[in-house]
N, CA, C and O atoms as a MOPAC input file, in Angstrom:
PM7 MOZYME 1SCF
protein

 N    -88.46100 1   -30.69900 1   -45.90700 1
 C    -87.85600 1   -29.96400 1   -47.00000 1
 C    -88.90800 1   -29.06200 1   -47.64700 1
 O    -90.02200 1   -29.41100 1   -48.03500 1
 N    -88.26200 1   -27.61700 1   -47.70500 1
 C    -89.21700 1   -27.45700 1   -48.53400 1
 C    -89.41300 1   -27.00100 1   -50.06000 1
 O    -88.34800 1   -26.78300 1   -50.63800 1
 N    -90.27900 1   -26.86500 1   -50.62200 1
 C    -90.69800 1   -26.52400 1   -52.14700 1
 C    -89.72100 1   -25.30500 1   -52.39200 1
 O    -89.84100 1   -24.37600 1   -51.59200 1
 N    -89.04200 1   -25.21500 1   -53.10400 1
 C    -88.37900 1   -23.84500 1   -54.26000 1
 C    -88.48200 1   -23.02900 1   -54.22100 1
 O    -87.58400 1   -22.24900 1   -53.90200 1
 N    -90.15100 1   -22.56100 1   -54.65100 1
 C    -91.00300 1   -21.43900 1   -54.86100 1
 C    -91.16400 1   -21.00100 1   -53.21000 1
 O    -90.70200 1   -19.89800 1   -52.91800 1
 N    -91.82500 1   -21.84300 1   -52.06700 1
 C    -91.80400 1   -21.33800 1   -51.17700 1
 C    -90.86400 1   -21.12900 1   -50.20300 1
 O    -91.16400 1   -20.49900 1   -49.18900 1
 N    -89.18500 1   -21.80900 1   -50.46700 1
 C    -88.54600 1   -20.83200 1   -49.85600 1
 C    -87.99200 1   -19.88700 1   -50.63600 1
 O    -87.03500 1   -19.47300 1   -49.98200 1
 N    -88.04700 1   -19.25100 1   -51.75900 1
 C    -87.62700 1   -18.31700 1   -52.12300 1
 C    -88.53800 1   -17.18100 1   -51.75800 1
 O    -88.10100 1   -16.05500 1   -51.52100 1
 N    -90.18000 1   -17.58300 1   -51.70300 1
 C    -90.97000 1   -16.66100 1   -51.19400 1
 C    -90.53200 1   -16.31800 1   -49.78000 1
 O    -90.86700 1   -15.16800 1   -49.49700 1
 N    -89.90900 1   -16.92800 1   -48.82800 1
 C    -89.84600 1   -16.93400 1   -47.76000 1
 C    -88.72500 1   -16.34700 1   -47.43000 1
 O    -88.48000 1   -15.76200 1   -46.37500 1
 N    -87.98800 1   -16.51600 1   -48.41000 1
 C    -86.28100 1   -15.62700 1   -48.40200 1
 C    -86.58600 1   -14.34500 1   -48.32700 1
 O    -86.56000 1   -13.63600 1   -47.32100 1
 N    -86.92200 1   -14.01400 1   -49.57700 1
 C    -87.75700 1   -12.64400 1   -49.57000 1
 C    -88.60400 1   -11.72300 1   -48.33200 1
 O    -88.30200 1   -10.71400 1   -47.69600 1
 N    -89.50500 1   -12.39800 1   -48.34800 1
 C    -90.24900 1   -11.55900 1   -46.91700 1
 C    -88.91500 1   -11.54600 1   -46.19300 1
 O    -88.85800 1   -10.45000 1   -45.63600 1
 N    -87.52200 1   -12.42500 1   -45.86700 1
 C    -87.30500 1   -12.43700 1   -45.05000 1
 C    -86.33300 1   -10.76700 1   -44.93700 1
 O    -86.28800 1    -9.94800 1   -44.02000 1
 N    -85.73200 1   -10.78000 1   -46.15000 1
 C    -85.52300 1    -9.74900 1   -46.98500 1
 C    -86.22400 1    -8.07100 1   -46.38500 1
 O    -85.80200 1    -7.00300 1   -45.94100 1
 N    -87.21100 1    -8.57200 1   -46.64800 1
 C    -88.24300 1    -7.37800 1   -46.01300 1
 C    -88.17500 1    -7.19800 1   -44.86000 1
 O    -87.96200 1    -6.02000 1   -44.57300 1
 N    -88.27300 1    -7.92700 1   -43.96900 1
 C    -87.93300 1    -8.13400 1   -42.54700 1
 C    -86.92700 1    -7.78800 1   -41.73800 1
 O    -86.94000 1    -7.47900 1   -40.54600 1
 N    -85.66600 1    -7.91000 1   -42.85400 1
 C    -83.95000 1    -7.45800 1   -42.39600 1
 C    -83.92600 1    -5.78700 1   -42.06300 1
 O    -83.40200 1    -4.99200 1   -41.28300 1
 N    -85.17600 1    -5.83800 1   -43.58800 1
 C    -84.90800 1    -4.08500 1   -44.07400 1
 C    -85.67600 1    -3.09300 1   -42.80100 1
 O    -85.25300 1    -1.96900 1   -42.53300 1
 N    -86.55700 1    -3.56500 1   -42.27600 1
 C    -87.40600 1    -3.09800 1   -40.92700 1
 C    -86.81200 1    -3.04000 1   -40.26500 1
 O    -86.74900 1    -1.97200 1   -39.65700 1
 N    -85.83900 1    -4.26100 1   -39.84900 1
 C    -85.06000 1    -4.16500 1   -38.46500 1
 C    -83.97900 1    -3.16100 1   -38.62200 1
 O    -83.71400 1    -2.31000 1   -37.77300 1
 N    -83.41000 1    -3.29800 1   -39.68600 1
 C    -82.05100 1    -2.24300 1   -39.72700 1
 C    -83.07400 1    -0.77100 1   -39.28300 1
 O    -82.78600 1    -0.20800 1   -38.22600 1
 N    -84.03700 1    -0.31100 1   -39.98400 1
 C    -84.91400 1     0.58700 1   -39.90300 1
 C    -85.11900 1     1.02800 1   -38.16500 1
 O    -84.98200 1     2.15100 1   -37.67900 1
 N    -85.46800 1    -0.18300 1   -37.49800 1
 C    -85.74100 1     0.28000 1   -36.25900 1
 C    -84.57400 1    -0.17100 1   -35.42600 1
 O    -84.83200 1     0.13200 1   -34.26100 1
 N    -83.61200 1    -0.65600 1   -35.49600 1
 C    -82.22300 1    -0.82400 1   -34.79400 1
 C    -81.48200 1     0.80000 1   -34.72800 1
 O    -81.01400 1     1.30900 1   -33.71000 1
 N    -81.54400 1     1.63900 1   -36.56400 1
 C    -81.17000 1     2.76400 1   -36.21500 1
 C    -82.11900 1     3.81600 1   -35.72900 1
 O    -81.57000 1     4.72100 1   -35.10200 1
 N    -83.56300 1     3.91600 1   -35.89000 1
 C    -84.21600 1     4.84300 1   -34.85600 1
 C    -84.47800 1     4.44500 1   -33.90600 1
 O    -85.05600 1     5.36500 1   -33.32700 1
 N    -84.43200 1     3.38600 1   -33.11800 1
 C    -85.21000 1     3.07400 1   -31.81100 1
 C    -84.37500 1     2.37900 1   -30.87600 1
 O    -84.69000 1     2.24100 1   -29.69400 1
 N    -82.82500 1     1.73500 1   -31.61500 1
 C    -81.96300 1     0.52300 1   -30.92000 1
 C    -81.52600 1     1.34600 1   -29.92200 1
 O    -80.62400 1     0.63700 1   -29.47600 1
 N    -81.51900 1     1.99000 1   -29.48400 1
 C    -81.01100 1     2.96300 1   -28.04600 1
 C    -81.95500 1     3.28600 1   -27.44900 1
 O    -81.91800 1     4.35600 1   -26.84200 1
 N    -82.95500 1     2.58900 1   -27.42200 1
 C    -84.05300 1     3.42400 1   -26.89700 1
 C    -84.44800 1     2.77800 1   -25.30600 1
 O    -84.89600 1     3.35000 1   -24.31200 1
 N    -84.18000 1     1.75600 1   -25.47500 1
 C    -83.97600 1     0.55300 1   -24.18000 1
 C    -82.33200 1     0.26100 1   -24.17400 1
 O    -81.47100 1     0.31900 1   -25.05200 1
 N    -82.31300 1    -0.18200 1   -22.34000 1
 C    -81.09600 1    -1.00900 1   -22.68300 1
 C    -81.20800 1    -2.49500 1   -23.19500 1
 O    -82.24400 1    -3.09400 1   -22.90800 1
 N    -80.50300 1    -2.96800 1   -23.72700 1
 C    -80.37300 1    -4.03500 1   -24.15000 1
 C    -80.56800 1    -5.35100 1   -23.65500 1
 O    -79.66400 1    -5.47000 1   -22.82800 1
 N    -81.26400 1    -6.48800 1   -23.67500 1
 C    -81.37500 1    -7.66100 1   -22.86200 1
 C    -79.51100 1    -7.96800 1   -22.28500 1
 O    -78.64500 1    -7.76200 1   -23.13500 1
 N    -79.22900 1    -8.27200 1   -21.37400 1
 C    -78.20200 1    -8.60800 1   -21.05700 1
 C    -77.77900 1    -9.46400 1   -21.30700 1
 O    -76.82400 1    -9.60300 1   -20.54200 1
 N    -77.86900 1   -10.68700 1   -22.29700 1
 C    -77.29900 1   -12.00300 1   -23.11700 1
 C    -77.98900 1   -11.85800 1   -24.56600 1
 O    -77.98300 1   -12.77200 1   -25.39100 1
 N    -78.52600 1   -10.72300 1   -24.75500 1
 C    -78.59000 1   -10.17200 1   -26.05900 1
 C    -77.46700 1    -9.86400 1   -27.13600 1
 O    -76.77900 1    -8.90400 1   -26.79000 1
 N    -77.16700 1   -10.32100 1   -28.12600 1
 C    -75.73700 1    -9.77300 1   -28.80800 1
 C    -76.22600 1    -8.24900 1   -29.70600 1
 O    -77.38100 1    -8.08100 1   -30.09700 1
 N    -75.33000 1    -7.43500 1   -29.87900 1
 C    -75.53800 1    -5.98600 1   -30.06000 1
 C    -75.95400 1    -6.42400 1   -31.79400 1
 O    -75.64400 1    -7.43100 1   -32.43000 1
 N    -76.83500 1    -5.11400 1   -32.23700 1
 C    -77.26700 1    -5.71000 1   -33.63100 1
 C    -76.11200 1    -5.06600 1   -34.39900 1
 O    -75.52800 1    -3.99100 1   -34.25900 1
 N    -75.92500 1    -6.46900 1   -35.58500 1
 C    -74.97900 1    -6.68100 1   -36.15800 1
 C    -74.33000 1    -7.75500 1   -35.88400 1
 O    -74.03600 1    -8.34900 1   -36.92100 1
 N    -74.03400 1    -8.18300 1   -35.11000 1
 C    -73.26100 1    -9.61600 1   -34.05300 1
 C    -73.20900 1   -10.68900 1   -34.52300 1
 O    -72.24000 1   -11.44700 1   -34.57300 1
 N    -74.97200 1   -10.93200 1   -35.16700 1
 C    -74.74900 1   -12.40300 1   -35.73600 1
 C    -75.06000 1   -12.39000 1   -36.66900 1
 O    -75.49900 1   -11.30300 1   -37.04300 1
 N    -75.05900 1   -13.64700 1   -37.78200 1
 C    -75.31800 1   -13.89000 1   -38.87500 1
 C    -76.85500 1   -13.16600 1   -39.23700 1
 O    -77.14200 1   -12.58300 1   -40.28300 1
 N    -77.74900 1   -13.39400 1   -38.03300 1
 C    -79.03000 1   -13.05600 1   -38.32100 1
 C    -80.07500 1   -11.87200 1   -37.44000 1
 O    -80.39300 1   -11.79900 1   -36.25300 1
 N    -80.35600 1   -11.16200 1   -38.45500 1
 C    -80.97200 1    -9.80000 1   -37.86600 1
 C    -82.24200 1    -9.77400 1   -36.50000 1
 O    -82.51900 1    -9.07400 1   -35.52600 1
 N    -82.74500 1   -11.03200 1   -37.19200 1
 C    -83.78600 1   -11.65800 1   -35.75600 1
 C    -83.56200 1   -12.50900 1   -34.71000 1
 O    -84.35400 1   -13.17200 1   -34.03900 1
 N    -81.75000 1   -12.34100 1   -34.64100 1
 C    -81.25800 1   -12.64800 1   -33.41800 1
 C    -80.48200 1   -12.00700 1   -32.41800 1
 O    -80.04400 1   -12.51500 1   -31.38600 1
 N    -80.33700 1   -10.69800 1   -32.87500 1
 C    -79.52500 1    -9.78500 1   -32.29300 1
 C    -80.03600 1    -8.20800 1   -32.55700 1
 O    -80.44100 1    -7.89700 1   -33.67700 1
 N    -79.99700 1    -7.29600 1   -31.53800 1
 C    -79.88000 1    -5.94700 1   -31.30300 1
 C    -81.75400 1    -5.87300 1   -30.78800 1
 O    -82.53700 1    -6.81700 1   -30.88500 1
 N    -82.04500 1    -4.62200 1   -30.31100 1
 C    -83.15100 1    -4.46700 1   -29.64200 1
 C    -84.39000 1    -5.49900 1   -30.11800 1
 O    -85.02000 1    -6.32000 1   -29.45000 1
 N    -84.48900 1    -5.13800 1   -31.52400 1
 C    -85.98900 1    -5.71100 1   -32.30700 1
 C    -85.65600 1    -7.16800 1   -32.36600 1
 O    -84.47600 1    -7.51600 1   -32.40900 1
 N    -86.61600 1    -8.02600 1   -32.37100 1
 C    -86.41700 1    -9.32100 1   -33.03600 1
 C    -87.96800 1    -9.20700 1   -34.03900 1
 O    -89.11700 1    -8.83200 1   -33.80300 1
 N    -87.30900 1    -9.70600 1   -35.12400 1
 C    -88.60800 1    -9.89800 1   -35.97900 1
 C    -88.72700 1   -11.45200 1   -36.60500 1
 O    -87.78400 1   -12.15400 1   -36.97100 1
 N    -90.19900 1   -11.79900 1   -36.62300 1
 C    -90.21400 1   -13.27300 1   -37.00300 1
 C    -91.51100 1   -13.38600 1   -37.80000 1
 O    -92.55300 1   -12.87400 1   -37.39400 1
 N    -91.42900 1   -14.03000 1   -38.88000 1
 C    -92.59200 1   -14.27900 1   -39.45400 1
 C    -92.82400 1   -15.65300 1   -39.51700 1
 O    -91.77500 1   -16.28100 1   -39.65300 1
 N    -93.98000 1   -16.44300 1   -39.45900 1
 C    -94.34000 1   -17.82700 1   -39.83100 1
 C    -95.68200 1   -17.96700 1   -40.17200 1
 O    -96.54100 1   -17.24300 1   -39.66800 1
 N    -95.99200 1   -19.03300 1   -41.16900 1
 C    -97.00400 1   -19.49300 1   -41.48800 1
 C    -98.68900 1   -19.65500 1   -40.10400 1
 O    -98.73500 1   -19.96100 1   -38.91300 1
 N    -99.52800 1   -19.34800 1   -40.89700 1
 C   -100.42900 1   -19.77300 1   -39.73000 1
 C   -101.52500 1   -19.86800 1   -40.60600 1
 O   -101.68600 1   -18.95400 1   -41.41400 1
 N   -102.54800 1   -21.10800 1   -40.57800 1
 C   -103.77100 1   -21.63500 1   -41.47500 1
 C   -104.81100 1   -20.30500 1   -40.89600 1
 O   -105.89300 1   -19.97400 1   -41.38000 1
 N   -104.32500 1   -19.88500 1   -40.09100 1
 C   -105.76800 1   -18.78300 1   -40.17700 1
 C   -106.57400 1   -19.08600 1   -39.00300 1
 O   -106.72400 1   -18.13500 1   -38.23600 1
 N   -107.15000 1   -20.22800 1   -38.66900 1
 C   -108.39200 1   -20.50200 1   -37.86300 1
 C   -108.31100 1   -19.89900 1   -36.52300 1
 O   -107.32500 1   -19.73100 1   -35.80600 1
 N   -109.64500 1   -19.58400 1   -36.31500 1
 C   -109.82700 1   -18.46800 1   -36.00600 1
 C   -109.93900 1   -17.30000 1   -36.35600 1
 O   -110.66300 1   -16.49600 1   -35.76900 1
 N   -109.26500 1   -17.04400 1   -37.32700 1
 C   -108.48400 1   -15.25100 1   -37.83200 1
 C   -110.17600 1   -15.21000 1   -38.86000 1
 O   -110.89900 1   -16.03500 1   -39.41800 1
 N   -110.14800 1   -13.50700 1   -38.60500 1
 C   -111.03900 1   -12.81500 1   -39.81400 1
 C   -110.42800 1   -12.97200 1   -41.27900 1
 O   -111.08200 1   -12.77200 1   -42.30300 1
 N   -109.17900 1   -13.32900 1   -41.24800 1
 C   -108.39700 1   -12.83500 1   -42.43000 1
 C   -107.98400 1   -13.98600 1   -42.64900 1
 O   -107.15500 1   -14.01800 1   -43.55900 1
 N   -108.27800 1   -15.19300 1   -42.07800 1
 C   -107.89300 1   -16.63200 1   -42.87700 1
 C   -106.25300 1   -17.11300 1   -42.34200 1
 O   -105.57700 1   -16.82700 1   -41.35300 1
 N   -106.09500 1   -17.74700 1   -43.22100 1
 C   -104.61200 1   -18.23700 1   -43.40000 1
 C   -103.34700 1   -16.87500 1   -43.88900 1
 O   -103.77700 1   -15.92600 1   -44.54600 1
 N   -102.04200 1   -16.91300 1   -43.55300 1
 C   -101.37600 1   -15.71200 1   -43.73000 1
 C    -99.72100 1   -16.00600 1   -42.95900 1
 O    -99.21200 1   -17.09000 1   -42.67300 1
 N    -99.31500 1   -14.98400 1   -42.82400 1
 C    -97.98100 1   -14.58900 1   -42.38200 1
 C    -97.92700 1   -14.01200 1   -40.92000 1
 O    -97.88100 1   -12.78800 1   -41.05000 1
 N    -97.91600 1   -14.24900 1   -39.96600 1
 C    -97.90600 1   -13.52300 1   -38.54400 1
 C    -96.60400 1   -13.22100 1   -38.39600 1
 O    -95.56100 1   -13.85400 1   -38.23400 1
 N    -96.98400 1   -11.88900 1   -38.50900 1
 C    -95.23200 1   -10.93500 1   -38.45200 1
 C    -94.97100 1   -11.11100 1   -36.57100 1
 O    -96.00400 1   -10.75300 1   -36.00500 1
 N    -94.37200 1   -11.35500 1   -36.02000 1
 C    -94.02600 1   -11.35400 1   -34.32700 1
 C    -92.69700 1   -10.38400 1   -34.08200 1
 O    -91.58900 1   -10.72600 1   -34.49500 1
 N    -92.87300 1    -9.40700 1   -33.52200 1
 C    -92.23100 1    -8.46300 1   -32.99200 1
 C    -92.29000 1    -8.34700 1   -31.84900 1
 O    -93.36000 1    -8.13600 1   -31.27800 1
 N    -90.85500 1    -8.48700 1   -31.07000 1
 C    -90.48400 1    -8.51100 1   -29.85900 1
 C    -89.46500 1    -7.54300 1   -29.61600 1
 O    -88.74900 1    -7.22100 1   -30.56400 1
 N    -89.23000 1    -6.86700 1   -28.14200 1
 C    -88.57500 1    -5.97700 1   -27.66400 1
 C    -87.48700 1    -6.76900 1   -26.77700 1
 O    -87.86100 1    -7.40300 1   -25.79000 1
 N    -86.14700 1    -6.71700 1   -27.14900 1
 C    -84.99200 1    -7.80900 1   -25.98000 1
 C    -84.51300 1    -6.75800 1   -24.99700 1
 O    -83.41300 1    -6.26300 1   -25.24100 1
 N    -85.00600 1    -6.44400 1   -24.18800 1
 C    -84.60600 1    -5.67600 1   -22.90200 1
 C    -85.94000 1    -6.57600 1   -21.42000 1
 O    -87.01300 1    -7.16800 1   -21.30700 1
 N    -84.79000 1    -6.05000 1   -20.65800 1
 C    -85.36500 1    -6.38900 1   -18.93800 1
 C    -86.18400 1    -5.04600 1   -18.77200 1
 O    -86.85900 1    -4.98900 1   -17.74400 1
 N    -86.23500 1    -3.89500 1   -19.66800 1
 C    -86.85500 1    -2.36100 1   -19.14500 1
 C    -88.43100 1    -3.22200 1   -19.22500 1
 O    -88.70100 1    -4.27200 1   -19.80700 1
 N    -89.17200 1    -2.45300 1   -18.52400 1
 C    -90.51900 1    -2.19900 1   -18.93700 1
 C    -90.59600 1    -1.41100 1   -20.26100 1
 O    -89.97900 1    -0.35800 1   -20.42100 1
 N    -91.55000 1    -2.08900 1   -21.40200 1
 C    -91.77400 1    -1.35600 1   -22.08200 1
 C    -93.00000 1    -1.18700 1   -22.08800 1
 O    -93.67200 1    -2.21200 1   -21.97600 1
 N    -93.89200 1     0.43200 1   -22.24600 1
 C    -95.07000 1     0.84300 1   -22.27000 1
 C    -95.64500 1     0.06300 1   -23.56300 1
 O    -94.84100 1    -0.23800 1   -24.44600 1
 N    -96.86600 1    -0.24000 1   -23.69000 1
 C    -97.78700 1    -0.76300 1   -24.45600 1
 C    -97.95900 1     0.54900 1   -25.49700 1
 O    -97.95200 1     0.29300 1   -26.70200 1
 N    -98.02800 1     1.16700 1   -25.30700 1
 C    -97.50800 1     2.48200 1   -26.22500 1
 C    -96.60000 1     2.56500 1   -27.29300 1
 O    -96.68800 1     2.91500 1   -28.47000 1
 N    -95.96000 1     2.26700 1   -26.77200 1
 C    -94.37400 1     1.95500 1   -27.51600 1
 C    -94.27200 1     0.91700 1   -28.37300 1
 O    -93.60600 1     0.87300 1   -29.40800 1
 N    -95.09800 1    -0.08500 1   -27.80400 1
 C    -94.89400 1    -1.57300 1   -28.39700 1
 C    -96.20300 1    -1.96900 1   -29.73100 1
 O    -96.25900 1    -2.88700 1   -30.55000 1
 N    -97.02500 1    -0.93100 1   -29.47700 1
 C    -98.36200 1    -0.73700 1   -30.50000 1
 C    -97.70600 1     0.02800 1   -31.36300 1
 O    -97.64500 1    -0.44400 1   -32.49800 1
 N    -97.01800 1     1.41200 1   -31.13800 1
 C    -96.07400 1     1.79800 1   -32.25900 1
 C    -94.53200 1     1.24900 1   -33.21000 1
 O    -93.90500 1     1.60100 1   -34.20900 1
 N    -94.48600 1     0.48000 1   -32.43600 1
 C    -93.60300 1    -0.74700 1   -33.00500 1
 C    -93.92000 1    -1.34000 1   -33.89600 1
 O    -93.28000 1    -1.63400 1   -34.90600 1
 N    -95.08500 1    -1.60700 1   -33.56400 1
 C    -96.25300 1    -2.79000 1   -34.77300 1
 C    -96.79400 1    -1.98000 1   -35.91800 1
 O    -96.95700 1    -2.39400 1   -37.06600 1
 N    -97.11900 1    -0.46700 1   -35.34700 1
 C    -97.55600 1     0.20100 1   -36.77800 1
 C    -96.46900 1     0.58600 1   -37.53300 1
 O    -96.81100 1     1.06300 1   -38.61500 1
 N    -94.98700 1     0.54000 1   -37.29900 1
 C    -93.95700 1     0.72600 1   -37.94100 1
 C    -94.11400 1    -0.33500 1   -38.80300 1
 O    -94.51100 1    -0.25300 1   -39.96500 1
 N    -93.67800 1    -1.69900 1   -37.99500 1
 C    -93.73400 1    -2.76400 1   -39.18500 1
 C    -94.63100 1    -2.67600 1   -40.21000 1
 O    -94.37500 1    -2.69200 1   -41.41400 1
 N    -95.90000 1    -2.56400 1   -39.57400 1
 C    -97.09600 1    -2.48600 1   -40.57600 1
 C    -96.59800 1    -1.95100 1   -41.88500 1
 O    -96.17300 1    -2.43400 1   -42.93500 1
 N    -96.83400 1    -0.70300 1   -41.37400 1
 C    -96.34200 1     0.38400 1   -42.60900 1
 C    -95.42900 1    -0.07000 1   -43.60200 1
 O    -95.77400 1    -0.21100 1   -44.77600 1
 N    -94.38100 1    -0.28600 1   -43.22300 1
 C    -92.85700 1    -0.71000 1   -43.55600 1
 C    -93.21000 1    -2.08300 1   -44.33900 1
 O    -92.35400 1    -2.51400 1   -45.11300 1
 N    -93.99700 1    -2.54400 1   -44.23500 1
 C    -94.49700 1    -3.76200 1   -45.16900 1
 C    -95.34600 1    -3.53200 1   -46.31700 1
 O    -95.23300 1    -3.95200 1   -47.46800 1
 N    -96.20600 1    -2.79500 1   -45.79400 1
 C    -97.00300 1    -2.08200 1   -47.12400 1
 C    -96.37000 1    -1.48800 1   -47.71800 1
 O    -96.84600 1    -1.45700 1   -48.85300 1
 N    -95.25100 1    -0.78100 1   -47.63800 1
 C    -94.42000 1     0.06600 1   -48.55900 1
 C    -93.50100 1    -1.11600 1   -49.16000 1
 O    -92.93000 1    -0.79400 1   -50.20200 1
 N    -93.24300 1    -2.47400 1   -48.67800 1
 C    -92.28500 1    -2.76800 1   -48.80000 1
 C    -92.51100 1    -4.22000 1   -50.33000 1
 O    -91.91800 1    -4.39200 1   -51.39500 1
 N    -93.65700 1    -4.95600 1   -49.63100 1
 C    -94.09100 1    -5.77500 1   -50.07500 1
 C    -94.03000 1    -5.71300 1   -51.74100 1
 O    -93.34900 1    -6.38200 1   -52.51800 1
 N    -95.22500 1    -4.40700 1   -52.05200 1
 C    -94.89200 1    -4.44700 1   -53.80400 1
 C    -93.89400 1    -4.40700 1   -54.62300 1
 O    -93.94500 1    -4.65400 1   -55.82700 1
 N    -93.02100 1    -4.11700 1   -54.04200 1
 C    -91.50900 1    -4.06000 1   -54.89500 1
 C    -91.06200 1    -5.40800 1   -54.83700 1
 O    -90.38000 1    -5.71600 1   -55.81400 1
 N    -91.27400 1    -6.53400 1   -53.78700 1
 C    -90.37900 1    -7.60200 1   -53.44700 1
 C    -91.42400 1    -8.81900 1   -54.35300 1
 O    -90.90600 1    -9.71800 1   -55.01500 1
 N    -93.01800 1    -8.63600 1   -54.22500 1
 C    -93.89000 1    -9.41100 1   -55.03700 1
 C    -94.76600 1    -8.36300 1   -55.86200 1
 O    -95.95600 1    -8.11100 1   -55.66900 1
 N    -94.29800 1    -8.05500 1   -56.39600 1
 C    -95.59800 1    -7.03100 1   -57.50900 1
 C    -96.59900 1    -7.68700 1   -58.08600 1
 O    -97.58900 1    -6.96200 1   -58.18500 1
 N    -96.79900 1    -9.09100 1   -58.63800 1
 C    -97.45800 1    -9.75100 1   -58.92900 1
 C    -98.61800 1   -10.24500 1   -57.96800 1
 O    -99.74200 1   -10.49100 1   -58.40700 1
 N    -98.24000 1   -10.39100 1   -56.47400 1
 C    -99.23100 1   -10.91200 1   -55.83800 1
 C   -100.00200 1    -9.62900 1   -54.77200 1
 O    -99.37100 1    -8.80000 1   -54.11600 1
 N   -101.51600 1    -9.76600 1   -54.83700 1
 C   -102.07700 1    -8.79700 1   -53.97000 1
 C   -101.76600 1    -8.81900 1   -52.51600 1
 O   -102.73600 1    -9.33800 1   -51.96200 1
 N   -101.04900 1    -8.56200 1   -51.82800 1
 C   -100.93200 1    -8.77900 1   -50.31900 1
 C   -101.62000 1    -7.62800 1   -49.05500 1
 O   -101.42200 1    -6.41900 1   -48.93600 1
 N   -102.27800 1    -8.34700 1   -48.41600 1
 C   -102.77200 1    -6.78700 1   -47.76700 1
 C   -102.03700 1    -7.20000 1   -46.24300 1
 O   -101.97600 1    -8.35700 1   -45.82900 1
 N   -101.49400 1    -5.98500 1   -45.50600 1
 C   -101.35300 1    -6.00300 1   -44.14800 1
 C   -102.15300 1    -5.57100 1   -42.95400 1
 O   -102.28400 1    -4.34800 1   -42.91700 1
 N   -102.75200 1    -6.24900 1   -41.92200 1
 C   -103.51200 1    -5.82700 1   -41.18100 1
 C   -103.08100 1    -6.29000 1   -39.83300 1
 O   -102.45100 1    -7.34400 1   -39.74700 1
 N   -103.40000 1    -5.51000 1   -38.65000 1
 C   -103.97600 1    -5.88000 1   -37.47400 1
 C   -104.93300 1    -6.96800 1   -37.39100 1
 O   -106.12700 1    -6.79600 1   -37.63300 1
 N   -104.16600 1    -8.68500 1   -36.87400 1
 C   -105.39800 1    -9.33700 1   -36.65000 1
 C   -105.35100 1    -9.83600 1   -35.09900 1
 O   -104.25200 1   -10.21300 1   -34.69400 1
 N   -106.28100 1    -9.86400 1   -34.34200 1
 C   -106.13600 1    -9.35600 1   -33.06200 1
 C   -104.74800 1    -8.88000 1   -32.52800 1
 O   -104.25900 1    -7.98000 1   -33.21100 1
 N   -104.04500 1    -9.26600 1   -31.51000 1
 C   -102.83000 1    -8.57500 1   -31.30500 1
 C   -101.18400 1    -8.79900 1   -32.08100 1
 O   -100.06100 1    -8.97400 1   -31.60900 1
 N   -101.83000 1    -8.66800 1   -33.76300 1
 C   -100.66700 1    -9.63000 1   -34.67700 1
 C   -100.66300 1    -8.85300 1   -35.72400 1
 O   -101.75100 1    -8.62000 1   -36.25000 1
 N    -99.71300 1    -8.39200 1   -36.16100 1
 C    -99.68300 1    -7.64000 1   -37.48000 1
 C    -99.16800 1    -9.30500 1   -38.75100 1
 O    -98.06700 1    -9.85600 1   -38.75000 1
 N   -100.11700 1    -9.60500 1   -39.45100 1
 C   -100.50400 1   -10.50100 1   -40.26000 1
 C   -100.53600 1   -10.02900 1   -41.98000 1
 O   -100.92500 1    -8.93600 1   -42.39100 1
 N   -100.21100 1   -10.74200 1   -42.50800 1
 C    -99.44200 1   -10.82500 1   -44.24000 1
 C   -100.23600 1   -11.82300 1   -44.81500 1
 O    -99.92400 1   -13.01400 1   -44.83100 1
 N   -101.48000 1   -11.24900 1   -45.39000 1
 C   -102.20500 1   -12.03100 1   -46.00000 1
 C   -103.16200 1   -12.01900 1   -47.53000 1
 O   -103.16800 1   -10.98400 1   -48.19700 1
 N   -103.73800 1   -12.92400 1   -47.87300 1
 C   -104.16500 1   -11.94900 1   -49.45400 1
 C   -103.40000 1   -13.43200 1   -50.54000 1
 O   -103.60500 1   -14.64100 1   -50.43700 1
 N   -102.52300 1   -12.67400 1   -51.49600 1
 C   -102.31600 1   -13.90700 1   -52.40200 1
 C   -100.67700 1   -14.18100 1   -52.57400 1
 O    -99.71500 1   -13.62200 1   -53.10000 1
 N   -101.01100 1   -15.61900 1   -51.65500 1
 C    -99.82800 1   -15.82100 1   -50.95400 1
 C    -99.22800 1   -17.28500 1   -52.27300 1
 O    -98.44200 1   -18.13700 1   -51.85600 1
 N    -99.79400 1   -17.34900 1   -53.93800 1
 C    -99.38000 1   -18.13900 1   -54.29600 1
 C    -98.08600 1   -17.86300 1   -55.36000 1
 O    -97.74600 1   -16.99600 1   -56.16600 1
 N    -97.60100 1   -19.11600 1   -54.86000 1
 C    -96.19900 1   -19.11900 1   -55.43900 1
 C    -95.82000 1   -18.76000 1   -56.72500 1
 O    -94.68000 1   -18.30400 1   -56.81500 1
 N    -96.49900 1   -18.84900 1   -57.78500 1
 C    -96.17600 1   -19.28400 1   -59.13400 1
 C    -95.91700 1   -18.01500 1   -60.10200 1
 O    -95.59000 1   -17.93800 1   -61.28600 1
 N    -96.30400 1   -16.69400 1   -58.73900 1
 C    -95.58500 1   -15.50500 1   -59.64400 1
 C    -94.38500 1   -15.00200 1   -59.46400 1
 O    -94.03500 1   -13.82200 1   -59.46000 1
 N    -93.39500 1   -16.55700 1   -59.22200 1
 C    -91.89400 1   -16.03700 1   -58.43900 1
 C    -91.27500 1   -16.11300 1   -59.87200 1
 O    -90.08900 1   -15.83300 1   -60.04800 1

């Protein structure tokens, strides 16, 4: 079960997360065909289960990481196409972006910075609850 504060924090990002995907469902969801047991986005209850993008965030203590403990944003492409590494690095600087713009409005109170930590766009900085 968890604490109050942290799933409401967690609602939120998730919030943020919806708002990206709708973002790249309408510029990019045609851009591949579709995994073939993929449901078209919109389909299901949940945005990181259906249409091109899947987006997922979860906890991670850090170790290892330059940047500690944080949020590992995971962005995936649902198609059988090849997708160029090109494509899929600009995927990630979308999210990126789209989080930094997005974040201060949803926590204004807490400093959050977004970075590249090795091949992970990561949500980290001040991740405490008590300015919900």
């Amino acid at each position: 079960m968890n604490h109050p504060s942290l799933q409401e924090w967690e609602e939120k990002l998730l919030k943020i997360l919806d708002e990206i995907d709708d973002y790249l469902e309408e510029n990019y969801g045609k851009k591949y065909k579709l995994h073939p047991v993929a449901p078209e986005a919109g389909k299901t209850a949940s945005k990181a289960q259906d249409g091109l993008f899947r987006i997922h965030a979860h906890f991670s203590a850090g170790f290892g990481s330059k940047y500690g403990g944080g949020y590992v944003i995971d962005t995936t492409i649902a198609t059988l196409e090849k997708v160029p590494k090109e494509f899929e690095k600009k995927i990630d600087q979308i999210v990126a972006e789209k989080l930094r713009e997005k974040l201060p409005a949803y926590f204004p109170d807490n400093k959050l910075t977004v970075k590249k930590d090795g091949n992970v766009v990561k949500v980290f900085g001040d991740l405490s609850l008590g300015t919900l």
